[in-house]
N, C-alpha and C positions, 0 to 999 in steps of 0.2 A: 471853651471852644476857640480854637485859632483859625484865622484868617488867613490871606495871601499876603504876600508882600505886600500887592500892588492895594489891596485892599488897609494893608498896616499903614501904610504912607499917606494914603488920603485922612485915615482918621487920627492918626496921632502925630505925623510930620507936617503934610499939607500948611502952610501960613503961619509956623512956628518960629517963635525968637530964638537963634544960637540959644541961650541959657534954655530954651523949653526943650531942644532937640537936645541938648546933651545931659539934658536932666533923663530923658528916654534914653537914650544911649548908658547912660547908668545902669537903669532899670534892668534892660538888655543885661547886660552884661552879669549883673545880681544873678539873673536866673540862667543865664550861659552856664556859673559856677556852681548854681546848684545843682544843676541837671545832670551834671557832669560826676558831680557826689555821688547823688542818684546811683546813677548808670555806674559807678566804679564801687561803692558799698552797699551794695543789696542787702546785704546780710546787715544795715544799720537804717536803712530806707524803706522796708520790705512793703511798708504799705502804699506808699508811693509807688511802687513797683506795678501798682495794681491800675493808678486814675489814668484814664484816658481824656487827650492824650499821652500816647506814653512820655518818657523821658526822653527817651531817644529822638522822638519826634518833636518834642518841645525844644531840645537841642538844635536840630537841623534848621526848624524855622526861626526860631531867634537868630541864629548865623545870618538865614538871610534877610532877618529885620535890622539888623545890624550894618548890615551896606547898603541897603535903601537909606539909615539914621545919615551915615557918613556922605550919602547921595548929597541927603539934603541939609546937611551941616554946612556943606561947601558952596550950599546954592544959596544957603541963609547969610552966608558971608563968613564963616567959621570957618576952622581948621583942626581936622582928625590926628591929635597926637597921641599914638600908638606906645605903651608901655614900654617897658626892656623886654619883659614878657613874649610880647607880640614882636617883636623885629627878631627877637633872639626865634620863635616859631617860624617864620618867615624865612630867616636865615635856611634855616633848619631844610624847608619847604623846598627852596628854591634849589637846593643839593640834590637832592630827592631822585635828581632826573639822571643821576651820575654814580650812582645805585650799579656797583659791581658785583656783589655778590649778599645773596638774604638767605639766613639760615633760621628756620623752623622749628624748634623743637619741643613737642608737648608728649605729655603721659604721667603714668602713675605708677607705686608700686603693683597695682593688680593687674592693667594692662598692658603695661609697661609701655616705653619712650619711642617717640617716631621723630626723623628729621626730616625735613623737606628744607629742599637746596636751592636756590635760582643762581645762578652764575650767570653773567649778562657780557655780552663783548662786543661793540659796537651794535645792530641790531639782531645779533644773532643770541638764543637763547637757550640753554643747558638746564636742564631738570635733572633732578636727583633725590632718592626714597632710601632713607637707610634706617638704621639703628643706632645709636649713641655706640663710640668704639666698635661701632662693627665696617667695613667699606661701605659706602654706599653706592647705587644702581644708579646709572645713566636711565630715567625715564621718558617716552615722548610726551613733548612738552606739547598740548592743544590749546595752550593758549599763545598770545605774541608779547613781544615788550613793551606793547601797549596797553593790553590786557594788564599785564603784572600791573606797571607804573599806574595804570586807571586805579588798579585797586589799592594800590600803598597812599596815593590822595585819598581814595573813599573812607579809609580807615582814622586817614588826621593823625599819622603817627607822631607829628611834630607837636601833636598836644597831650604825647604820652607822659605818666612821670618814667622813672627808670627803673623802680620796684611796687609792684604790687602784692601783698599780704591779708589772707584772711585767718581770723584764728580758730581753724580747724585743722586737724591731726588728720594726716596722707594725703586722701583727694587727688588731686591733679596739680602739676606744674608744668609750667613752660617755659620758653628763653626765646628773643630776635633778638639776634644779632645781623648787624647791617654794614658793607664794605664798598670804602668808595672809588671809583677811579679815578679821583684826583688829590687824593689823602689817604695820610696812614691814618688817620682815627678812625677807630670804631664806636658803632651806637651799639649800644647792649642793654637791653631792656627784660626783665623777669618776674614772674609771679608765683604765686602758692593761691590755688585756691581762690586770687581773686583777679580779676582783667578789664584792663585799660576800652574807655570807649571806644565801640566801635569792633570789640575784639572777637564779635561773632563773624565779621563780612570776612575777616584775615581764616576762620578757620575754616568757614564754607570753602571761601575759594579754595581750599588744599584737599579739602574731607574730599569734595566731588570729583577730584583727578587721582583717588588712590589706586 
């Protein structure tokens, strides 16, 4: 059973030495990595898949046991040093909002490929529904650029790897690719059959504006 923050903080940070909160802050973070296993190898976790609660939600609240820890790491008299990991996420994160164009694209050989486009230019927002080499359709876009950007944070793409693979023959593939207005790099992230956490809220939000 898990708790709230505010409820984590009283009973495992509350009057703790630096050494006891960053001993929890460890902990945390153990099961941040495995959850995350979890949620990205079903097809190797499948029974985990099952306890409640789920993975996904053991995720989310660790996340925010993890900044209560760091709350009171700094109140114990500590100091939160952040991995390369984490500043390089961060990095990552803080780009995010500078997000000029995100391209879509999921299918299979049976149902074949769909792209979904967002083109972003100052606050104004461009939709688009194609086929892989085929033009794609200007669509109305019902949602705003706030809308989008809320959802590319809910998703934590900055905690994506760059390739996902399951080993199963056809099934489904995808690709996001992401374009900045302040850089030529591109993020290009892809799977076969297996998806990055988080990777349901990126297809909801597309599946319900078709």
């Amino acid at each position: 059973m898990m708790v709230s923050p505010e409820e984590y903080a009283e009973i495992f940070l509350k009057g703790k030495t630096v050494s006891e909160i960053e001993k929890q802050i460890r902990i945390i973070k153990k099961e941040l990595s495995h959850c995350k296993k979890v949620i990205e190898r079903p097809y190797e976790y499948h029974e985990e898949m099952c306890i409640c609660p789920s993975p996904d939600t053991r995720f989310l609240m660790n996340e925010l046991y993890l900044e209560e820890a760091k709350k009171a790491l700094a109140k114990a008299g500590g100091e939160y040093v952040p991995t390369k990991a984490e500043l390089k996420q961060l990095e990552l994160k803080n780009k995010l909002k500078d997000i000029k164009k995100f391209t879509f694209s999921i299918g299979g050989f049976f149902q074949g490929d769909k792209n979904y486009i967002v083109e972003i230019k100052g606050d104004t927002i461009k939709y688009f529904i194609g086929r892989p080499f085929e033009a794609s359709t200007e669509s109305i876009a019902d949602f705003t650029k706030k809308d989008f950007l809320d959802m590319i944070e809910d998703i934590k793409i900055e905690k994506w790897q760059n390739c996902y693979h399951a080993p199963v023959l056809d099934g489904e593939q995808w690709k996001v690719e992401i374009e900045f207005s302040n850089s030529n790099r591109k993020l290009k992230y892809y799977g076969s059959n297996a998806y990055p956490f988080r990777f349901d809220v990126l297809r909801d939000f597309f599946d319900t504006r078709v």
